[in-house]
KOLMI-610854 format. One record per residue (C-alpha): residue number from 0; residue in one letter; x, y, z. Coordinates in nm, 2 decimals. Last residue first. Layout:
BEGIN
+-----+----+--------+--------+--------+
!   i ! aa !      u !      v !      w !
+-----+----+--------+--------+--------+
! NUM !  A !      X !      Y !      Z !
...
+-----+----+--------+--------+--------+
END
This chain:
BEGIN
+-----+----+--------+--------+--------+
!   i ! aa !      u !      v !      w !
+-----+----+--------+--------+--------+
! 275 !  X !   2.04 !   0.95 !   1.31 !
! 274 !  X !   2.36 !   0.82 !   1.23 !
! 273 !  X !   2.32 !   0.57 !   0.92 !
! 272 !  X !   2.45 !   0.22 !   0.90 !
! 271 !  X !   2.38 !   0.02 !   0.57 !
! 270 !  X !   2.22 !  -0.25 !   0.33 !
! 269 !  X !   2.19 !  -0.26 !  -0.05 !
! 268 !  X !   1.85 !  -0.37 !  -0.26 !
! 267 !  X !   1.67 !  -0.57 !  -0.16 !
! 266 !  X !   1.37 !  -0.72 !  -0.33 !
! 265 !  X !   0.99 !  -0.81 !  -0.24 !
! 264 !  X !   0.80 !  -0.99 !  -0.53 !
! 263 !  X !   0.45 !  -1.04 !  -0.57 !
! 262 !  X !   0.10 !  -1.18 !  -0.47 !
! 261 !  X !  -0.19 !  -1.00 !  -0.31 !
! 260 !  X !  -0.49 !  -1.19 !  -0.15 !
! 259 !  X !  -0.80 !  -0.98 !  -0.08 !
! 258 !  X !  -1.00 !  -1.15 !   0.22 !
! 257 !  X !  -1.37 !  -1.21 !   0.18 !
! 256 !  X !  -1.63 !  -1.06 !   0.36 !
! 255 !  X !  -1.81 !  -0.93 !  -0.02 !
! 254 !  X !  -1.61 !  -1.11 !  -0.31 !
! 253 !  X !  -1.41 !  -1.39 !  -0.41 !
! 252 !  X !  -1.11 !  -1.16 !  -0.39 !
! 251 !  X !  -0.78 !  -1.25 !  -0.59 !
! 250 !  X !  -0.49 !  -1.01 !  -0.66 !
! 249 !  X !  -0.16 !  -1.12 !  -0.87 !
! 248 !  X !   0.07 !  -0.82 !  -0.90 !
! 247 !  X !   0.29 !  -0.69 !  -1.21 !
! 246 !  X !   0.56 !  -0.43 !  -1.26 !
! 245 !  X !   0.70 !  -0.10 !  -1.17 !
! 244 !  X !   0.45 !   0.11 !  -1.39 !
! 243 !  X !   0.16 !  -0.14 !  -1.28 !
! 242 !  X !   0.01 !  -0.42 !  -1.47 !
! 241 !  X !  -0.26 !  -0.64 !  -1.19 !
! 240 !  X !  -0.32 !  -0.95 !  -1.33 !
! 239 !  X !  -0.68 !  -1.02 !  -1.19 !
! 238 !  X !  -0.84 !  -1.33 !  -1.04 !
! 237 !  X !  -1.20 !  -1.35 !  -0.90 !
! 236 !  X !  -1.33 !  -1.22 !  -1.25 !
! 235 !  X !  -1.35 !  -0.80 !  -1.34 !
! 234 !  X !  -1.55 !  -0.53 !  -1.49 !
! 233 !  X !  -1.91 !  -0.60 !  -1.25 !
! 232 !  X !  -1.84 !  -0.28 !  -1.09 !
! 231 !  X !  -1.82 !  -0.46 !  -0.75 !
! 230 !  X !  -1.53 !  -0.63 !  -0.93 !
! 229 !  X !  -1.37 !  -0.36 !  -1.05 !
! 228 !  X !  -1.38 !  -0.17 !  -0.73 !
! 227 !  X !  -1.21 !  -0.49 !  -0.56 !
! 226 !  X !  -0.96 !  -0.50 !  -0.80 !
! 225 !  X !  -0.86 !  -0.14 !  -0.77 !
! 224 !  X !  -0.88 !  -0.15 !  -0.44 !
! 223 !  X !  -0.63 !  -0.48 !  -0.38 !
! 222 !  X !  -0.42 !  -0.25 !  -0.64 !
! 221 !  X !  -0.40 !   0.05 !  -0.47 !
! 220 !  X !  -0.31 !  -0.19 !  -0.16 !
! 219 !  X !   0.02 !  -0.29 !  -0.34 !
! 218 !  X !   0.10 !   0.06 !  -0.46 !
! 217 !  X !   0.37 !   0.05 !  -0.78 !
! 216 !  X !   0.61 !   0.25 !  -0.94 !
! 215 !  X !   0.49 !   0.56 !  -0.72 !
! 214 !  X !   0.24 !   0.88 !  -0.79 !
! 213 !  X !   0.24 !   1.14 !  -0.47 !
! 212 !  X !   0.41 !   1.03 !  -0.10 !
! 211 !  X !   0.17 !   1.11 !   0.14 !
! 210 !  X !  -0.12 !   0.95 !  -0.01 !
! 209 !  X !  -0.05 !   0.80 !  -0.34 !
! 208 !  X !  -0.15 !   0.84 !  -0.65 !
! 207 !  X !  -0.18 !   0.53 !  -0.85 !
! 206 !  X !  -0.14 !   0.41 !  -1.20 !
! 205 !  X !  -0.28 !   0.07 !  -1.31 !
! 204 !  X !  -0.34 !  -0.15 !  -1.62 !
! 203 !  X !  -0.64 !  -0.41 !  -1.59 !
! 202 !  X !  -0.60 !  -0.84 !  -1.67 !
! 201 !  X !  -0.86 !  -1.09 !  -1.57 !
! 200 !  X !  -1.21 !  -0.92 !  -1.72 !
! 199 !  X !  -1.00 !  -0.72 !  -2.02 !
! 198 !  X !  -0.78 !  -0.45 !  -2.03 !
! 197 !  X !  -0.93 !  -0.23 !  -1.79 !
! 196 !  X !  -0.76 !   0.10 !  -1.69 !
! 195 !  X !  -0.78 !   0.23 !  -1.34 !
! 194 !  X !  -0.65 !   0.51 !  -1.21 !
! 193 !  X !  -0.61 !   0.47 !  -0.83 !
! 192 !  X !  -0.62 !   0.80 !  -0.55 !
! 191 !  X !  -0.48 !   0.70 !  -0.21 !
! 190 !  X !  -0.68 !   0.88 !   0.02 !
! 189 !  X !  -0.69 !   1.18 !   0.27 !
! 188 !  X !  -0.83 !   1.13 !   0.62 !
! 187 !  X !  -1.17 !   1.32 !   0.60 !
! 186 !  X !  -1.22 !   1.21 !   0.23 !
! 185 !  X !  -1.54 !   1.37 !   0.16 !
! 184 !  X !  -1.27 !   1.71 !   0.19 !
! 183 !  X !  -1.06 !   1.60 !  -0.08 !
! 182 !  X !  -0.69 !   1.57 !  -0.03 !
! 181 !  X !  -0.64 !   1.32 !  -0.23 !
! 180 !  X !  -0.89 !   1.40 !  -0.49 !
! 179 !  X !  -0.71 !   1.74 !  -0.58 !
! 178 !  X !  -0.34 !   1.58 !  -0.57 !
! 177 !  X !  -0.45 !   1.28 !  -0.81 !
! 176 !  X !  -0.64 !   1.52 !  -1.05 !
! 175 !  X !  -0.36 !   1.70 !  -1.16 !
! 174 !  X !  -0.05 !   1.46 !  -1.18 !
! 173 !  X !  -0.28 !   1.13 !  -1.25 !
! 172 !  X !  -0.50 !   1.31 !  -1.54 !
! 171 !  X !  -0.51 !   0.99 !  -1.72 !
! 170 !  X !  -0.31 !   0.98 !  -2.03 !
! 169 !  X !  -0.13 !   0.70 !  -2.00 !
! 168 !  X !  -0.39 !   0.53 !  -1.78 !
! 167 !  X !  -0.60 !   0.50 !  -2.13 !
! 166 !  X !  -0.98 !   0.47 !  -2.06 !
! 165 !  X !  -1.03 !   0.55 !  -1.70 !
! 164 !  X !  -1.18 !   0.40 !  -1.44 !
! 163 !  X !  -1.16 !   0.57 !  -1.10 !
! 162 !  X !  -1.10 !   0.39 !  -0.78 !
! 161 !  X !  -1.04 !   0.62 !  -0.45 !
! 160 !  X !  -0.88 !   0.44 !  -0.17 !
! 159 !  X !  -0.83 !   0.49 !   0.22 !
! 158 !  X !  -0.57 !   0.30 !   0.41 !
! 157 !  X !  -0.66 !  -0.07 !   0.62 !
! 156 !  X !  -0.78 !  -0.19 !   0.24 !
! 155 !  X !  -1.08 !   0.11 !   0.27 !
! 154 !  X !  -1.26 !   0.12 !  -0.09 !
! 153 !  X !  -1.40 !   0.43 !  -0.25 !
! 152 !  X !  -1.56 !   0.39 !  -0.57 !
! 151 !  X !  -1.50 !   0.70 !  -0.82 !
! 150 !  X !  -1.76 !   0.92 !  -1.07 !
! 149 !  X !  -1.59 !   1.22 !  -1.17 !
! 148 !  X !  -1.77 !   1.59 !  -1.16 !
! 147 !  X !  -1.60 !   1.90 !  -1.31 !
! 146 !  X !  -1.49 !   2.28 !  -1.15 !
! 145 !  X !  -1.16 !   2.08 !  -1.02 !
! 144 !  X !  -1.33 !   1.81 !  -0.83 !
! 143 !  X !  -1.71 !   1.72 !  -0.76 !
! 142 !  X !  -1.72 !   1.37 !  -0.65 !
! 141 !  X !  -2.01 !   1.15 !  -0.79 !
! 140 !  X !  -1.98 !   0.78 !  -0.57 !
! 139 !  X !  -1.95 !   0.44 !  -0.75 !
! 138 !  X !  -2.04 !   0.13 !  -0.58 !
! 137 !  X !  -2.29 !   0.27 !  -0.31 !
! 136 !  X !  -2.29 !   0.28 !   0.08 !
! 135 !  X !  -2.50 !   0.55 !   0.24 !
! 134 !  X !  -2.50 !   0.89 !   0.32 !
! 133 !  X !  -2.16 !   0.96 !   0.18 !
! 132 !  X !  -1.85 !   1.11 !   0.32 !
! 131 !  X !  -1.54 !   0.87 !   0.28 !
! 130 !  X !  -1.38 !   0.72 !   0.62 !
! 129 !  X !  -1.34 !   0.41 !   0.51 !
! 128 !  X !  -1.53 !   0.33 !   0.80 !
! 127 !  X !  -1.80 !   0.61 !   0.77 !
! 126 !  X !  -1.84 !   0.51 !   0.40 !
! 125 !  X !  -1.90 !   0.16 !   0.44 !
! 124 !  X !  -1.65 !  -0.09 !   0.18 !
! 123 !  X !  -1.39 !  -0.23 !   0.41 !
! 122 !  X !  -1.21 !  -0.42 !   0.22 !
! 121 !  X !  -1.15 !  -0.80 !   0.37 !
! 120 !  X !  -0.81 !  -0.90 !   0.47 !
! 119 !  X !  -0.48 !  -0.80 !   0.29 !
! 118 !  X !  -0.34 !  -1.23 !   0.32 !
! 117 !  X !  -0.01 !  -1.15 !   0.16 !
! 116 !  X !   0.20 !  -1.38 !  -0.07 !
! 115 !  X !   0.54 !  -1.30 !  -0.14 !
! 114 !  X !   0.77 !  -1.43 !  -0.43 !
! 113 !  X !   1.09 !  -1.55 !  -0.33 !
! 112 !  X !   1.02 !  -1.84 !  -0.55 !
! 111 !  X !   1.00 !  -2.10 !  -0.30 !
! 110 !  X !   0.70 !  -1.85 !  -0.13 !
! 109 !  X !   0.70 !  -1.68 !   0.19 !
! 108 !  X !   0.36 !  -1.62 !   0.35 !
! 107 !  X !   0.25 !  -1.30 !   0.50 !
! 106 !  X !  -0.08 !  -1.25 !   0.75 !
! 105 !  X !  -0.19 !  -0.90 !   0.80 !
! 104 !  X !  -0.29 !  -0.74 !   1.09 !
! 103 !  X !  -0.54 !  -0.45 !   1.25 !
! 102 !  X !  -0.55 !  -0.10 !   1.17 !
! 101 !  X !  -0.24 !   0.01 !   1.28 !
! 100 !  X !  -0.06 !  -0.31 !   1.14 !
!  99 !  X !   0.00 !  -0.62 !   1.40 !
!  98 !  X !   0.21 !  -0.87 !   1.18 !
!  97 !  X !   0.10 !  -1.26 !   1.15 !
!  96 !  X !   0.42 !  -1.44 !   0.96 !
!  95 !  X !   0.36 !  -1.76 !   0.76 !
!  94 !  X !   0.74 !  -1.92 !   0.60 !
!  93 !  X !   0.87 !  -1.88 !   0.98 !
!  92 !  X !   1.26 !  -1.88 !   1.00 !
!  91 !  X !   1.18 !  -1.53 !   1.20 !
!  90 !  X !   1.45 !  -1.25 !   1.28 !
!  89 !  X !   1.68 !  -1.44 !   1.05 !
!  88 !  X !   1.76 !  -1.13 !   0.83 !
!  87 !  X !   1.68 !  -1.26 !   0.56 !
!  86 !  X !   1.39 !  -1.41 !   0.69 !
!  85 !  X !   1.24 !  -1.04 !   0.88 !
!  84 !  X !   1.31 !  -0.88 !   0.56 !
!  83 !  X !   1.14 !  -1.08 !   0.36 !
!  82 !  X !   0.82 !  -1.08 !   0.49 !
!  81 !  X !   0.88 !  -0.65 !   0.52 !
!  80 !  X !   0.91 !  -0.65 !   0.20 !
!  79 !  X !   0.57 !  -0.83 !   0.05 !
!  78 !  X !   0.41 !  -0.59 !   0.37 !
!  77 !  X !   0.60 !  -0.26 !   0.18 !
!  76 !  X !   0.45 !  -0.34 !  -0.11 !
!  75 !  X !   0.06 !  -0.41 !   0.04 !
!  74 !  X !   0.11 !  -0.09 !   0.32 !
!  73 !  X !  -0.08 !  -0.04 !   0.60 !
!  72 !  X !  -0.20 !   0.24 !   0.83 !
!  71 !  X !   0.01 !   0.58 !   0.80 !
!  70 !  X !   0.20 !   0.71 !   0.97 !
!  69 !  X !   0.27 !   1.12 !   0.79 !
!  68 !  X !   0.68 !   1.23 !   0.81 !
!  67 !  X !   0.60 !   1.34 !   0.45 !
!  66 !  X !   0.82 !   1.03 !   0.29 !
!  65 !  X !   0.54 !   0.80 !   0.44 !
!  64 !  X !   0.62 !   0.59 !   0.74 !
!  63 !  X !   0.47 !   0.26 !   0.78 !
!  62 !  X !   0.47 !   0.06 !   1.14 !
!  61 !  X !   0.46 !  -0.35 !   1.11 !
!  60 !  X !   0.45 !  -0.51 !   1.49 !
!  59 !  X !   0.56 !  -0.88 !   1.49 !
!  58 !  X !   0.51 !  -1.25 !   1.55 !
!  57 !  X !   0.14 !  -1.18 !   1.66 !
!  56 !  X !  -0.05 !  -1.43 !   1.89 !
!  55 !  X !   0.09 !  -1.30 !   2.20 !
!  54 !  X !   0.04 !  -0.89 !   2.16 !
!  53 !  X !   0.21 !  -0.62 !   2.12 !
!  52 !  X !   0.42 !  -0.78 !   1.88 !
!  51 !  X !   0.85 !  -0.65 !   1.83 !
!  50 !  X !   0.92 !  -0.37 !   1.61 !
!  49 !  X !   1.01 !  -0.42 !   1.25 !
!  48 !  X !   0.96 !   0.00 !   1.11 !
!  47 !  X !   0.89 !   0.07 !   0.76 !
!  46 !  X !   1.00 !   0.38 !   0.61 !
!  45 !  X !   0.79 !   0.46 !   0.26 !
!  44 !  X !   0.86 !   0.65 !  -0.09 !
!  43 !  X !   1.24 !   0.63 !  -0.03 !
!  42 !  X !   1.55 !   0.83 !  -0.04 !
!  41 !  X !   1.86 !   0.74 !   0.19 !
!  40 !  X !   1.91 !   1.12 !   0.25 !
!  39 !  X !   2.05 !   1.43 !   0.10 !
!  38 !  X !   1.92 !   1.40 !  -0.29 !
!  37 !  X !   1.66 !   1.13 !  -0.28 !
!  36 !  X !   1.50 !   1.32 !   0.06 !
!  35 !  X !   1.34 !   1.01 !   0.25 !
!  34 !  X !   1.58 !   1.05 !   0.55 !
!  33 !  X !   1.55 !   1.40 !   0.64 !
!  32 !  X !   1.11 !   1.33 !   0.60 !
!  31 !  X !   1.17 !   1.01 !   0.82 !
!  30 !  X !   1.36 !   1.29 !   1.10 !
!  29 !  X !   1.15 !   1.52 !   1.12 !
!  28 !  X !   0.87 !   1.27 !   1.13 !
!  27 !  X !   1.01 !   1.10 !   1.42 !
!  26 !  X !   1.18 !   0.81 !   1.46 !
!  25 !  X !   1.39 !   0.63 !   1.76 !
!  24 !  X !   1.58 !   0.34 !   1.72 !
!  23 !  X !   1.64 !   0.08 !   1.96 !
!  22 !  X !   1.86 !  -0.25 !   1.78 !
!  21 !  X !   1.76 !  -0.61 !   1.78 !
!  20 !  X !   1.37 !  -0.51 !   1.73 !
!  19 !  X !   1.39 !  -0.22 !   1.62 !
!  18 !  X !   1.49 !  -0.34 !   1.24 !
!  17 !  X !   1.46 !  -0.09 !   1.02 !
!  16 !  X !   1.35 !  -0.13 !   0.66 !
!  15 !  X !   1.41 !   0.20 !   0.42 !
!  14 !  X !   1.16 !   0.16 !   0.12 !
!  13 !  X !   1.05 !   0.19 !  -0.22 !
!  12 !  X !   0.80 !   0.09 !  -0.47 !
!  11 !  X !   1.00 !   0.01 !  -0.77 !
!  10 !  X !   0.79 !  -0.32 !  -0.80 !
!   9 !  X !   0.82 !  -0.37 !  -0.43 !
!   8 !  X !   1.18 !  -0.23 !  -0.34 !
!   7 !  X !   1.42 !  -0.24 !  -0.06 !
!   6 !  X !   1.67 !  -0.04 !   0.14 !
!   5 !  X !   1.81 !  -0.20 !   0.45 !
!   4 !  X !   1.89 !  -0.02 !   0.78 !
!   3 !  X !   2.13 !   0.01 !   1.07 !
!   2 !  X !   2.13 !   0.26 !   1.32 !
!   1 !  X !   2.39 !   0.42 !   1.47 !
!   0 !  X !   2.28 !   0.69 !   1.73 !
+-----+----+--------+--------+--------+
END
């Protein structure tokens, strides 16, 4: 089977696009984790799928991959992409696109500048539908990790999020603690794991861990967490310049059952055919 494909970036973020809805395609996770390998594959942090809406009021269906074979639930980079995708390659001329994610949908708008802007939705901030084990809902949570205790929020953005704050992200712990706090057993379902360092109320540097895929360039829904944990902390205004290792993101949350905005660029970078 031929299929064609078109690999991207979000602030180094990376990703193989397919379009299934003008061609069928059939993944697996054998397959994605064939595909994903930088030496003998296409190489890429996420796969996301364009498949037609389920449902009447939606102009698509959005399906991540990560590079383990794993689905996972949304994807803020990958969403910023996936907007452009469907323009450039006139699947939609519309400059607001509603996508169905697995855990509900997102709403994209196109910018003059290329740029992306992506209506996240509200966090989800109770344990249970994070999911994050806790007896009730706090802003920081004492995890026990690695023979030490950390203090972390935990913050649903469709995926699950752990927030710590950290003084320097250069030499945060990212390649030990990440892994261990990822797969942590009060996070049932694994979790993206965010270092956050603030700079000052409007501006924070970022490094995330990500589920599935390890540390990336950039994690668009790491940094709607990151935000939102800083805000809840008290740290942070309405509006934060978001400075990750691949580049910059504007979030903006009001606060509590309001919808995290994200805005940022979305580029390609070649197109081809594979056999899969």
């Amino acid at each position: 089977m031929l299929v064609r494909f078109t690999k991207m970036h979000g602030l180094g973020n990376d990703f193989m696009v397919i379009d299934a809805v003008s061609q069928r395609v059939r993944i697996t996770p054998k397959i994605v984790r064939k595909l994903s390998d930088r030496h003998l594959g296409i190489g890429f942090d996420q796969l996301l799928l364009v498949e037609p809406p389920s449902r009447p009021d939606m102009d698509f269906r959005y399906r991540i991959y990560n590079a383990d074979g794993s689905e996972v639930e949304h994807c803020g980079n990958g969403a910023r992409c996936f907007g452009r995708f469907v323009r450039e390659r006139r699947l939609s001329i519309k400059d607001e696109i509603h996508v169905e994610t697995a855990r509900g949908q997102a709403v994209l708008y196109l910018l003059p500048d290329r740029q992306v802007d992506v209506d996240m939705g509200a966090p989800e901030l109770q344990p249970a539908e994070i999911p994050f084990q806790a007896d009730q809902q706090a802003v920081t949570y004492s995890v026990e990790v690695n023979g030490e205790s950390v203090e972390l929020s935990a913050v649903s953005m469709g995926n699950p999020h752990g927030v710590l704050v950290v003084d320097n992200v250069d030499s945060a712990p990212v390649e030990t603690l990440g892994p261990a706090l990822e797969a942590h057993p009060r996070f049932p379902q694994k979790a993206n794991i965010g270092f956050m360092q603030v700079v000052n109320r409007g501006e924070i540097r970022l490094r995330v861990y990500e589920r599935g895929a390890g540390e990336t360039l950039a994690c668009g829904t790491g940094a709607c967490a990151a935000v939102v944990a800083g805000r809840l902390r008290g740290l942070l205004d309405e509006e934060v310049l978001v400075h990750l290792p691949g580049g910059d993101l504007r979030i903006r949350w009001p606060g509590e059952g309001k919808a995290v905005r994200m805005t940022g660029p979305a580029t390609t970078v070649f197109e081809g055919q594979i056999y899969l």
